[in-house]
C-alpha positions in Angstrom: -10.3 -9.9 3.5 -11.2 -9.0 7.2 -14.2 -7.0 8.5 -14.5 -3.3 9.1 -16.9 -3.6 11.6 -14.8 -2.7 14.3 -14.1 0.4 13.2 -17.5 1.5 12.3 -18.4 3.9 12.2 -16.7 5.5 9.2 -15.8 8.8 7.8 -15.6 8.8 3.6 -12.4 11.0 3.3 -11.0 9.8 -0.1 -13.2 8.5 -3.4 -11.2 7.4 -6.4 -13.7 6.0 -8.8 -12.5 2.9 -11.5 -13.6 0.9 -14.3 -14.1 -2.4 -13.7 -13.9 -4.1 -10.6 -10.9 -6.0 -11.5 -8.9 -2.7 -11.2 -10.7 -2.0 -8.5 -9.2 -5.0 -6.5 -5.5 -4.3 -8.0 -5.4 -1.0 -6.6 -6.7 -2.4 -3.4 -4.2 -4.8 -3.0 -1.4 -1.9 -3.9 -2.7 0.4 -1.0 -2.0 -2.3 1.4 1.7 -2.7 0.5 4.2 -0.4 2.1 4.7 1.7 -1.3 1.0 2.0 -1.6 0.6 2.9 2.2 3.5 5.7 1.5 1.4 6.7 -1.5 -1.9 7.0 0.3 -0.5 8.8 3.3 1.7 11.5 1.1 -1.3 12.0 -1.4 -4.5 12.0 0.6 -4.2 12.1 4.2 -1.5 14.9 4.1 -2.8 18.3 6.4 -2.8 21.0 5.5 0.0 23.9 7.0 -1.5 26.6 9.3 
């Protein structure tokens, strides 16, 4: 894994909350592929129209 320190600091804009910490890393490794990137973008970073 690399370090977010460069990027600090941080805004929380998105909490999904899961069982166990071996899920936890599965759907970690999911939003780093290019489905999973699509996914993120079209479910929580989409704006809102004016």
């Amino acid at each position: 894994m690399t370090s977010t320190k460069a990027y600090l600091p941080v805004a929380l804009k998105a909490y999904i909350a899961v069982e166990t910490e071996a899920n936890a890393r599965q759907l970690e490794q999911y939003f780093k592929t290019g489905s999973g990137k699509a996914f993120a973008n079209k479910r929580f970073w989409r704006t809102v129209p004016c």
